[in-house]
Structures are given as structure tokens and as C-alpha cells.
N, C-alpha and C positions, 0 to 999 in steps of 0.2 A: 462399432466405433472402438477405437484403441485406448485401453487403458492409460492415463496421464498418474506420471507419479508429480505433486508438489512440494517440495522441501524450502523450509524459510531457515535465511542464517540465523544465528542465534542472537544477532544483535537486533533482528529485525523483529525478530520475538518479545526480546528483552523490550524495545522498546515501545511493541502495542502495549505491554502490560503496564509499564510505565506512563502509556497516554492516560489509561484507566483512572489513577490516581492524580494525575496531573485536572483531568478533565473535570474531576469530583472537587476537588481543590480549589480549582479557580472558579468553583460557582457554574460551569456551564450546566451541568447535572448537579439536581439537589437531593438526586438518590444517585450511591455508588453503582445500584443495579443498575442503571441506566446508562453509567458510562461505562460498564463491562457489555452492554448491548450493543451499544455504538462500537465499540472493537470489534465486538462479534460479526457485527452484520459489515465490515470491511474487511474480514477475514474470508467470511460467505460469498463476498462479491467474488473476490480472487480465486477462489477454490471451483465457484460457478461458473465464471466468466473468462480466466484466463486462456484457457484453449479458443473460442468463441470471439471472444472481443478483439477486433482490431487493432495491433499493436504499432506503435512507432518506435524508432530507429532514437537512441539518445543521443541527443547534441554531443560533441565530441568534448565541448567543456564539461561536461559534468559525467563523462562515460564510464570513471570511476565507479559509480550507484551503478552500474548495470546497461548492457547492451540494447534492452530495449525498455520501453513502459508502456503503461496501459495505466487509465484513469476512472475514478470514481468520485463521481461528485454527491458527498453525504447530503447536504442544505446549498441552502444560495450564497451559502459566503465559503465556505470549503470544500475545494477538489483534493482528491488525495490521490498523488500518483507512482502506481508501485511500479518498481523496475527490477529487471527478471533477466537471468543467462535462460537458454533455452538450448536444449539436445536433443533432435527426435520428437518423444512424449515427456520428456524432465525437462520440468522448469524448477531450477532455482531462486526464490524471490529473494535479491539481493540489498534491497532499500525500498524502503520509504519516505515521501515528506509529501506534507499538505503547498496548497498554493500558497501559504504565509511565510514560507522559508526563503531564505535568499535562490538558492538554487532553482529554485518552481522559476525565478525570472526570464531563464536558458530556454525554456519552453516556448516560450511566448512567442 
């Protein structure tokens, strides 16, 4: 199997680390370890699954985030869907947002 290089922009960095806090904040975790786990295991999905997971094509409204996504559904109420350039074995992950954002509506 051929080696995949993954690189995340730095905005899309800045912002898991960012969910971390936001997500301990607003009460959904009432331990901060817990909301650096939830990061974690949506970094894991993409690091394990991107080559593998079936990807789609982004709507042309929102193709700004990235040519294509692939999705992860943490619980029943949020899907999180990362969007990615791809070359070859590089993938670029270009954005993220959960089904709560205005954009996730383009999907549908």
C-alpha cells in the first residue's frame, strides 16, 4: 500500500484546538480531557479513514472549503464534515464544520 502524506491548514488546526475550549465552556464536557478526546478521535477518523472513505465532490456553492469532503458522525445530533484537495497520496485538509453551520445546508 502507498504511503499517504496528510497535512491540515493551519486554520483548520487552530480551529479543532479551539473546539476543545469552546466545547468545555459551553458545558458539553465537564472535564476539559474529554473535550481534547472528542478532537482527538475526529482527527483519528481523518488520519484512518481518509484514503478509504468514500469521498464526494463539494457543491459548487461552498467549493471554497475544499474540492472534495468526507464525513463523520461523532453522536446523533453531529456530523462533522472535513473537506480536502487531494494530489496522488497528499491530501490537504482544507476545512471543517459540523451539520450546525450554515454551510453543512449545501450538502443536503
Amino acid at each position: 500500500m502507498e504511503k499517504i502524506n496528510i497535512k491540515y491548514n493551519p486554520e483548520v488546526i487552530n480551529y479543532l484546538n479551539q473546539l476543545t475550549f469552546i466545547l468545555f465552556e459551553k458545558d458539553y464536557f465537564s472535564y476539559f480531557e474529554n473535550s481534547v478526546h472528542y478532537k482527538d478521535k475526529i482527527i483519528d477518523f481523518i488520519d484512518d479513514n481518509i484514503q478509504h472513505f468514500p469521498f464526494r465532490k463539494t457543491p459548487s456553492k461552498i467549493q471554497q472549503l475544499g474540492s472534495n469532503y468526507i464525513f463523520y458522525q461523532s453522536n446523533q445530533r453531529t456530523t462533522w464534515y472535513v473537506f480536502f484537495d487531494k494530489e496522488g497520496t497528499n491530501y490537504l485538509i482544507t476545512s471543517i464544520i459540523n451539520n450546525h453551520s450554515k454551510e453543512a445546508k449545501c450538502l443536503l
